[in-house]
Structure formats: C-alpha cells, structure tokens
N, C-alpha and C positions, 0 to 999 in steps of 0.2 A: 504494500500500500504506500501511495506518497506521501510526502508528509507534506502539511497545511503551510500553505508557503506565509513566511510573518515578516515585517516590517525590518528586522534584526539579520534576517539571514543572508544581507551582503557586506557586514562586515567582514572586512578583508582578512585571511588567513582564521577565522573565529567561527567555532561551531557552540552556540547557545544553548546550552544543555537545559533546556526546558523540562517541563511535564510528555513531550511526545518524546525529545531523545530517551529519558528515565523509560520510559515504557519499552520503548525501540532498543535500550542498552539494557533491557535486564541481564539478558543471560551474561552478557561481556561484563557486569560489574559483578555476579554472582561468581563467576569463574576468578576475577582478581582478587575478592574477597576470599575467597577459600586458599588464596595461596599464602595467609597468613599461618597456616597450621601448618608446620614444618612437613608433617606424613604429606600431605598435600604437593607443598612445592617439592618432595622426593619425586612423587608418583606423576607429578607433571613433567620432571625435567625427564625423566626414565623412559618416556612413552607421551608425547604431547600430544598428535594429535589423536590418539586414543581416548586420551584423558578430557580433553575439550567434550569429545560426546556424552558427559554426563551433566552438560550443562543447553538449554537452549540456544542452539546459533544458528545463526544463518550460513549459509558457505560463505557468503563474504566475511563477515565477523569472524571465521573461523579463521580465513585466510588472513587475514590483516593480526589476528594473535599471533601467526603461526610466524609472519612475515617480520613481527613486530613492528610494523606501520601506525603509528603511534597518535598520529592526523585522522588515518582511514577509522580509526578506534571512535574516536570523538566523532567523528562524522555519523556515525554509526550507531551511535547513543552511548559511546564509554563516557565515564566523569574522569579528570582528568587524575584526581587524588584517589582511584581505585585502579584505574591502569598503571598510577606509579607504582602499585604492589608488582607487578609483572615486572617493570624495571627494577626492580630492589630485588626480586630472585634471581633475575640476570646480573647480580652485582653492580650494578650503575645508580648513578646518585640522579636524585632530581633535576640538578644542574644539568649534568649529562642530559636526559632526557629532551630538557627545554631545550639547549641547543639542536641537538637534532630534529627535532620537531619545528624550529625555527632556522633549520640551515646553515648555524653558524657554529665555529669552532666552539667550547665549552669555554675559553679565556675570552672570546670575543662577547657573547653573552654575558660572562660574568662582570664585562668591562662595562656594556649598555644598559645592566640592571644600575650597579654604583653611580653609571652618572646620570640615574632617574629615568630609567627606564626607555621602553621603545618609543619615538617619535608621535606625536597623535598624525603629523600629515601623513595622509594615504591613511592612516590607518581605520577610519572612521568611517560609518555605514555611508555607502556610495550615494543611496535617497537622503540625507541627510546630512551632508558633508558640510555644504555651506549654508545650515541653520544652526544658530547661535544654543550653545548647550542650553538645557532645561535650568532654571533660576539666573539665566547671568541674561537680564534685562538689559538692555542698554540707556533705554529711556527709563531708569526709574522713577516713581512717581514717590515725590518728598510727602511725608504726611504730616497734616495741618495742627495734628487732634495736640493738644498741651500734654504734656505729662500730668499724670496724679501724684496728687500734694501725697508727701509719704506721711503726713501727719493730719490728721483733722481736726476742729474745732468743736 
C-alpha cells in the first residue's frame, strides 16, 4: 500500500517517522529490539537471514537489514534509535552510523556537528523553503494593553 503523501515528505535526505512509518517499520524495529539480548545478536550474527524470518518483513526491509542500508531502513519505517541496535552489534558507534548514512567520513561529520550542525540551506522542505519559520513574525504587532500593577489598592 502507498503511503498518504504529507506536506513533510520532501525534506531533503529526511524520512518522518510518523504514525504510518511506526506501522510500516514494525517488524524492522521489533527485529532491532530483540538484538538487545545477547542469545539474540548470537543467533542473528550465526544465520541472519534465517533469523530475520521470525520477524514480519517485507523482502525489501529484509534486504536493506541484510545490506545494512541504513537510509533504505528509515524509509521503510525503521526509527533511527532502534536501527542503531543493528549498528552497535556490528561494533560501530552512532557516529559511524550518521556518517555513512550522511556520506561523509566519520571526522568530517564529527567536525559539522561541533560547529553547529548541518546547514538549514537546501536542507529544508522544498514547498516550504522560502516561508518564514513558524513564530518568527517579521511584522510583529507591539501590544498596547499596560502591564498589571503587581500591587493593589
């Protein structure tokens, strides 16, 4: 089934983990939860895609674990804080992760987070690029009303 197309979903490189992805990413968030139990991440590294079939997947979802496609996961309906269990049994740190899922060496990310992060140009929903974020008014309207007296009479 397709999914309901929403006002968010052309932000650039950003998959919205809504109430449809959560639905659509059960089984891929139930598979990275369970690799919290060490028997677990045994019998998944031993035998993966065996192991995958006791969880609901699509063959895509299955392929994109298998592939470790980390993007194709989220797209998919993974949450990005249950697919980093899959990264942490493969021994890689979050760091890691975010680079690769962003392209860039893991010192060049860790250099773009320290100096505040990725750029908003480009990076902001394409229907929405050049509307002024929500609360930052430019016209604000001064209000007239007096303050109350902190004291009464």
């Amino acid at each position: 089934m397709a999914r309901t197309p929403h006002d968010y979903d052309d932000i650039p490189g950003t998959f919205v983990f809504d109430a449809e992805r959560s639905r659509e990413g059960y089984g891929i968030n139930m598979f990275c939860m369970s690799l919290m139990k060490e028997e677990n991440r045994k019998a998944f590294k031993a035998n993966e895609a065996e192991y995958l079939k006791k969880f609901n997947l699509t063959p895509e979802q299955a392929e994109a674990i298998l592939k470790r496609d980390y993007n194709r996961m989220l797209e998919l309906g993974g949450n990005i804080y249950f697919t980093a269990k899959l990264g942490a049994t493969d021994g890689h740190s979050f760091q890691h992760l975010a680079a690769l899922m962003t392209g860039s060496t893991q010192q060049d990310y860790a250099s773009m987070m320290l100096a505040g992060g990725r750029s908003v140009e480009g990076n902001r929903s394409r229907s929405g690029k050049d509307k002024a974020a929500k609360g930052s008014n430019k016209s604000k309207s001064k209000s007239k009303a007096k303050p109350k007296s902190a004291k009464r009479k």
